[in-house]
N, CA, C and O atoms as a GROMACS GRO file, in nm:
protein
  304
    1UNK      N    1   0.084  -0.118   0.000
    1UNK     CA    2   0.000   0.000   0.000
    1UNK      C    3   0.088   0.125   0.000
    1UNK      O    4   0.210   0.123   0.022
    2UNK      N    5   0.036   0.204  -0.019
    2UNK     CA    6   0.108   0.373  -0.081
    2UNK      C    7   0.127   0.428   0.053
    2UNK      O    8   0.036   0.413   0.134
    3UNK      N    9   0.256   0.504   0.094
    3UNK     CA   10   0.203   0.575   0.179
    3UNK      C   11   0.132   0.717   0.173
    3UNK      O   12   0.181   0.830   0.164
    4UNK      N   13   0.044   0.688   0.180
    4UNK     CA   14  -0.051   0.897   0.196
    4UNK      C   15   0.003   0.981   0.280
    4UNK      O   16  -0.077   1.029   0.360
    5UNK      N   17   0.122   1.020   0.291
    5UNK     CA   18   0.211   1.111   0.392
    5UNK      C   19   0.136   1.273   0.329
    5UNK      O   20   0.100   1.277   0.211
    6UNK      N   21   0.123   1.358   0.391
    6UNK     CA   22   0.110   1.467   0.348
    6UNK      C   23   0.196   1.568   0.258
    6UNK      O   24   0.163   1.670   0.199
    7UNK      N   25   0.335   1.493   0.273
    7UNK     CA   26   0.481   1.569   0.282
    7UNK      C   27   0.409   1.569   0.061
    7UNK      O   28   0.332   1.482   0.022
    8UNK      N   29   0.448   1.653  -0.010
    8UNK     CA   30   0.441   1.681  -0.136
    8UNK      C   31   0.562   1.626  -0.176
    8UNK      O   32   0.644   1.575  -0.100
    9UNK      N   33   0.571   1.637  -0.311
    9UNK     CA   34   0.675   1.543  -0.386
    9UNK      C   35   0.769   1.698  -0.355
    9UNK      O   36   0.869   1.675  -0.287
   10UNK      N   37   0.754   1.824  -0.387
   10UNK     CA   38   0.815   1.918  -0.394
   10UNK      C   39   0.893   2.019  -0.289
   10UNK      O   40   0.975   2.110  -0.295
   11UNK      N   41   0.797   1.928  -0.167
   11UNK     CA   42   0.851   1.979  -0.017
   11UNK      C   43   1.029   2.050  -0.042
   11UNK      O   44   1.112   2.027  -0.130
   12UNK      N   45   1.032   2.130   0.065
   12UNK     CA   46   1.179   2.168   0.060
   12UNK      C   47   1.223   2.057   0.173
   12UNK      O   48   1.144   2.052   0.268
   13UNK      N   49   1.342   1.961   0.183
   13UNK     CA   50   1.411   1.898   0.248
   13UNK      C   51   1.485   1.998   0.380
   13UNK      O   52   1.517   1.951   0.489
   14UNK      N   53   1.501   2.138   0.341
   14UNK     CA   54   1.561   2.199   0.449
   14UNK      C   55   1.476   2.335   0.452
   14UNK      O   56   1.536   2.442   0.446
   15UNK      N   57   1.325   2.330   0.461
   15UNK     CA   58   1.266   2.450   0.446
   15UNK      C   59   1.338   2.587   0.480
   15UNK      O   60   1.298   2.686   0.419
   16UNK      N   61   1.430   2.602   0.562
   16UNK     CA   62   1.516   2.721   0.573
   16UNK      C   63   1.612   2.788   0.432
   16UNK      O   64   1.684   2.884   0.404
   17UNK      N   65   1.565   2.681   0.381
   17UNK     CA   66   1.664   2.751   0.232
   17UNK      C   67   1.537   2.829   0.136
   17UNK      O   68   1.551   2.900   0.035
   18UNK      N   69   1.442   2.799   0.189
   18UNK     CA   70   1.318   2.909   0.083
   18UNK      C   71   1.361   3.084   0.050
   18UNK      O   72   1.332   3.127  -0.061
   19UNK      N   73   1.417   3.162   0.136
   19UNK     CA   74   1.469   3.258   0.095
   19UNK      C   75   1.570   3.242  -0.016
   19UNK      O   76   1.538   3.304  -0.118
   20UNK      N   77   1.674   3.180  -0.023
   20UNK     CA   78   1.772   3.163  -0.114
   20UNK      C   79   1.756   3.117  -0.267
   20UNK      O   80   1.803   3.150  -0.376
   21UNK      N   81   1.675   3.033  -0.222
   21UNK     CA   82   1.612   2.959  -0.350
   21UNK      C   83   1.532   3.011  -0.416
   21UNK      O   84   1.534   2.985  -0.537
   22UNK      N   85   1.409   3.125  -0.350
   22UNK     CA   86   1.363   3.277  -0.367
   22UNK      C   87   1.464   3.334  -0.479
   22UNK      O   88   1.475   3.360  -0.599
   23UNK      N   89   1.499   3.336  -0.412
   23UNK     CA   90   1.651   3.497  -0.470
   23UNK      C   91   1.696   3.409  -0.592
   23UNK      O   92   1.702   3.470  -0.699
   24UNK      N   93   1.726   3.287  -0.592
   24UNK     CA   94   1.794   3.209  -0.701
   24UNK      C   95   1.704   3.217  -0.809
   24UNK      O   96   1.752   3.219  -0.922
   25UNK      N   97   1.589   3.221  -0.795
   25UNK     CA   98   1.443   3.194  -0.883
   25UNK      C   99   1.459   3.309  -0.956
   25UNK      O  100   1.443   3.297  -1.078
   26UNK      N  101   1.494   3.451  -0.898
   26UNK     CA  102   1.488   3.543  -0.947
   26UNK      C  103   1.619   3.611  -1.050
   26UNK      O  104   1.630   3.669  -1.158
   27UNK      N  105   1.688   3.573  -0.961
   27UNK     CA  106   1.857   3.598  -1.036
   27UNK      C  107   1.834   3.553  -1.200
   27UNK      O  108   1.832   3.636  -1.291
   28UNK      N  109   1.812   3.348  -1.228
   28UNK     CA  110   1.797   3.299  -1.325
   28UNK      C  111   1.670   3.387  -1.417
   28UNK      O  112   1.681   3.393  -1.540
   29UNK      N  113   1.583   3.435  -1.365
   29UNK     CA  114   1.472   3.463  -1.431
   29UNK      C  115   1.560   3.614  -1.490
   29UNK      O  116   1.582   3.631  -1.610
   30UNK      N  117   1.599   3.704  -1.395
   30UNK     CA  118   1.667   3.802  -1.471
   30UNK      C  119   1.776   3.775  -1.596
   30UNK      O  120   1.781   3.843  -1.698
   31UNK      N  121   1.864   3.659  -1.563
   31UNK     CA  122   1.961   3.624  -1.623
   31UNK      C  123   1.896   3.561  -1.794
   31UNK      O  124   1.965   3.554  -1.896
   32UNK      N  125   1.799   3.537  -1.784
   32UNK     CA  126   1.725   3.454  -1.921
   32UNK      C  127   1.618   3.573  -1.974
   32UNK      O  128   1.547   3.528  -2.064
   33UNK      N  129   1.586   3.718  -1.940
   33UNK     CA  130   1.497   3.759  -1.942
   33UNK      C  131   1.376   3.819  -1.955
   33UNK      O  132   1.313   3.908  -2.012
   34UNK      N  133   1.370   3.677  -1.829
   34UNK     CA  134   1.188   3.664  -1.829
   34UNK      C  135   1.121   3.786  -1.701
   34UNK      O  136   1.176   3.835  -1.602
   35UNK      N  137   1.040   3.796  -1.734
   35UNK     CA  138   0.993   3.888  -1.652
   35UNK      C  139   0.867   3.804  -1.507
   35UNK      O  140   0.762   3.739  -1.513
   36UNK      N  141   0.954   3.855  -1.397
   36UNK     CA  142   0.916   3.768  -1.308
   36UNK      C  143   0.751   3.850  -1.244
   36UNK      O  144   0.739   3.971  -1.228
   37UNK      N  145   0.638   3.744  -1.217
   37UNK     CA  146   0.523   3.856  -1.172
   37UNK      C  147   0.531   3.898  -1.021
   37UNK      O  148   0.563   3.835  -0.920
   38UNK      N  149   0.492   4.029  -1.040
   38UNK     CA  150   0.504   4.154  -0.942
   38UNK      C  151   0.456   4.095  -0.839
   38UNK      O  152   0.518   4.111  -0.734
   39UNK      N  153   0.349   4.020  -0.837
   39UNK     CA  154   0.240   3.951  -0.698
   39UNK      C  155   0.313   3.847  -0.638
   39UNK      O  156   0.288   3.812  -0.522
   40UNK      N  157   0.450   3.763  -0.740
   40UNK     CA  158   0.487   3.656  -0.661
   40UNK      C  159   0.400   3.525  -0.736
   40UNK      O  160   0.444   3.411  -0.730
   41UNK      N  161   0.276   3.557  -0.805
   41UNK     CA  162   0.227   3.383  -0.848
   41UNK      C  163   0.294   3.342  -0.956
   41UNK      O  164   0.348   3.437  -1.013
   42UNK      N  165   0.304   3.293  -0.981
   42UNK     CA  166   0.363   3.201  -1.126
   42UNK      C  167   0.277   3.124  -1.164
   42UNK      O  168   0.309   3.022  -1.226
   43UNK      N  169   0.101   3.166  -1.125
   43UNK     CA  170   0.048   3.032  -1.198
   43UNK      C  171   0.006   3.089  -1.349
   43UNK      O  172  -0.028   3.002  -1.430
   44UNK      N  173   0.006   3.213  -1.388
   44UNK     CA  174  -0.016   3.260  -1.526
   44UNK      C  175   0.080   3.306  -1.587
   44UNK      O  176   0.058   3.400  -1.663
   45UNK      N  177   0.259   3.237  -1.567
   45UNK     CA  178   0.340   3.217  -1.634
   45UNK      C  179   0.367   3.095  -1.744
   45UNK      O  180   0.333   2.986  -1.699
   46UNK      N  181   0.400   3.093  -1.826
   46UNK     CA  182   0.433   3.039  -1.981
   46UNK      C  183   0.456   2.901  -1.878
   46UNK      O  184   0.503   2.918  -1.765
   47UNK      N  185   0.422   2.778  -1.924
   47UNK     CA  186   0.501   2.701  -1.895
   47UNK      C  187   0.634   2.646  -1.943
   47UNK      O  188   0.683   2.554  -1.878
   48UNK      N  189   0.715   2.705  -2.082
   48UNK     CA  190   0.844   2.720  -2.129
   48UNK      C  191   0.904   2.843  -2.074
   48UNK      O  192   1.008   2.874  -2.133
   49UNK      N  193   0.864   2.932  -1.968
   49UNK     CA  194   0.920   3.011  -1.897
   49UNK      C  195   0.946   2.923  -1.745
   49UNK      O  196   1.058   2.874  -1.733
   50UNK      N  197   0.870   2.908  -1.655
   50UNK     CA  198   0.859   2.828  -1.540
   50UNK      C  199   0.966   2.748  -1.587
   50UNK      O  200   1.069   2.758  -1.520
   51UNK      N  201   0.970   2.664  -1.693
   51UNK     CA  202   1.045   2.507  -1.699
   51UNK      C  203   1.205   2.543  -1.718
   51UNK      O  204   1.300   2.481  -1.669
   52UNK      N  205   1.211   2.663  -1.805
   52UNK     CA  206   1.352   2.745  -1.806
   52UNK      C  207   1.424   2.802  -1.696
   52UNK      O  208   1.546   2.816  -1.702
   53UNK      N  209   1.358   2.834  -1.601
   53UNK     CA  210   1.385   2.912  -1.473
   53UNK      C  211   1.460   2.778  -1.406
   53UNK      O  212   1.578   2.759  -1.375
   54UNK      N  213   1.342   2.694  -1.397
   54UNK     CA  214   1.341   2.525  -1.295
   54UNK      C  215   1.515   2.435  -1.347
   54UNK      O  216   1.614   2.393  -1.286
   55UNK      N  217   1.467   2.444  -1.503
   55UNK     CA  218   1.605   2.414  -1.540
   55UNK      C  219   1.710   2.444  -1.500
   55UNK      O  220   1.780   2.361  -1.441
   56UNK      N  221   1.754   2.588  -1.524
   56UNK     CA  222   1.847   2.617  -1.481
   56UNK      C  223   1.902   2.645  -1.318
   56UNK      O  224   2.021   2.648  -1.286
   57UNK      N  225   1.807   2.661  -1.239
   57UNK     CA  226   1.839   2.624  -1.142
   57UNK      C  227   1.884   2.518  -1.067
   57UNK      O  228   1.971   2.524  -0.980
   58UNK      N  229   1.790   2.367  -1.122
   58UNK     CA  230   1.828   2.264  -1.126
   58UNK      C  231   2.024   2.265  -1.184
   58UNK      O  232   2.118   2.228  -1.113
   59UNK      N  233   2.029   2.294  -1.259
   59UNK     CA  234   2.170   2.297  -1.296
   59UNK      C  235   2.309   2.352  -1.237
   59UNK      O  236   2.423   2.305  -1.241
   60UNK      N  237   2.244   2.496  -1.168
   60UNK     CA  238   2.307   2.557  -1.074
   60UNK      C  239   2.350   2.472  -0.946
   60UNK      O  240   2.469   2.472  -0.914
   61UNK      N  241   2.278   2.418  -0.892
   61UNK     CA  242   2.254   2.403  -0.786
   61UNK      C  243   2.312   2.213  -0.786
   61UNK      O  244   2.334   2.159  -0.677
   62UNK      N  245   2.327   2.152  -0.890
   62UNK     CA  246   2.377   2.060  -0.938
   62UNK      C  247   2.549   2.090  -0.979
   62UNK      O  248   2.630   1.998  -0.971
   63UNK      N  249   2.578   2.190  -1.010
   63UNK     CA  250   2.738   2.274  -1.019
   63UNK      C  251   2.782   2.277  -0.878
   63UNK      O  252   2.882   2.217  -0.839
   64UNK      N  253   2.697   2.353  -0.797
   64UNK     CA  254   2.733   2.363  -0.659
   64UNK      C  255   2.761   2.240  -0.571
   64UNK      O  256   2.841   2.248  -0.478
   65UNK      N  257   2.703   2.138  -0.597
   65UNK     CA  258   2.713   2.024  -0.500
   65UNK      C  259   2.872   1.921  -0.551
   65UNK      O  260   2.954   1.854  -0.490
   66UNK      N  261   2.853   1.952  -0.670
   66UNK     CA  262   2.978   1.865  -0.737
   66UNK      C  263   3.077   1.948  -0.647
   66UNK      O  264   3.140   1.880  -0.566
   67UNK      N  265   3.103   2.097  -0.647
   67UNK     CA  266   3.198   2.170  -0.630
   67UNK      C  267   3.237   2.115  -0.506
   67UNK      O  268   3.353   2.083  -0.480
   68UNK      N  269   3.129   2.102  -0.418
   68UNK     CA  270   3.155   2.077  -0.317
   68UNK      C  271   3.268   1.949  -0.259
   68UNK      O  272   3.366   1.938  -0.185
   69UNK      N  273   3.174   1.858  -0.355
   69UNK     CA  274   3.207   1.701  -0.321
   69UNK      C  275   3.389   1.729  -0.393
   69UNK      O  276   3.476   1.676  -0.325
   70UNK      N  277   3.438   1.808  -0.523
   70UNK     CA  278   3.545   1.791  -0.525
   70UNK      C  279   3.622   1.848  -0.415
   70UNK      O  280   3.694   1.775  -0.348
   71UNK      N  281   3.611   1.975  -0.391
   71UNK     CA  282   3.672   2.045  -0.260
   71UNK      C  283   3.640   1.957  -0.085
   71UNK      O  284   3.659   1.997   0.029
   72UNK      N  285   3.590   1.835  -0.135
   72UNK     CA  286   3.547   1.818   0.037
   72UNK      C  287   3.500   1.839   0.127
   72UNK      O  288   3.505   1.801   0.244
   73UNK      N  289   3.403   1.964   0.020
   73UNK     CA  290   3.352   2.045   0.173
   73UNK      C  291   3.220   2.024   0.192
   73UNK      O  292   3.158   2.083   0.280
   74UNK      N  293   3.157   1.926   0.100
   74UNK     CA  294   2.981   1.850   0.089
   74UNK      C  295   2.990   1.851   0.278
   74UNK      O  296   3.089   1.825   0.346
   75UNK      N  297   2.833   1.897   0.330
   75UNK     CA  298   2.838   1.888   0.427
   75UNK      C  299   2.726   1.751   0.393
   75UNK      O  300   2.671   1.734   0.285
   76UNK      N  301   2.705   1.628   0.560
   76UNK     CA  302   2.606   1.539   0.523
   76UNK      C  303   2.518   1.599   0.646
   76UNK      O  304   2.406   1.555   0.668
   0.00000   0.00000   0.00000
């Protein structure tokens, strides 16, 4: 049987990083740019805008962890 946990597939693992990841959302969105909405929703953004943002963050943030693991400094 499934478990029905409440937790979302999208949960943040360290909810204290929501500011950063904030700011990261926005950086990439300037860096490609898309014009981010004033209110904060993204639900009447392009979905080839959203998926570009997601991408590249995904990627960022995939750079960062390697960096880490070569330098040694991956925390667990």
């Amino acid at each position: 049987m499934m478990n029905m946990s409440k937790r979302s597939s999208n949960s943040l693992v360290v909810p204290q990083a929501t500011a950063a990841l904030d700011q990261m959302k926005v950086e990439v969105a300037q860096e490609l740019g898309i014009q981010i909405p004033q209110d904060g929703y993204y639900g009447f953004m392009a979905s080839r805008d959203a998926g570009a943002i997601g991408g590249h963050i995904t990627r960022k943030l995939v750079q960062i962890a390697e960096q880490q693991l070569q330098s040694n400094t991956f925390v667990r």
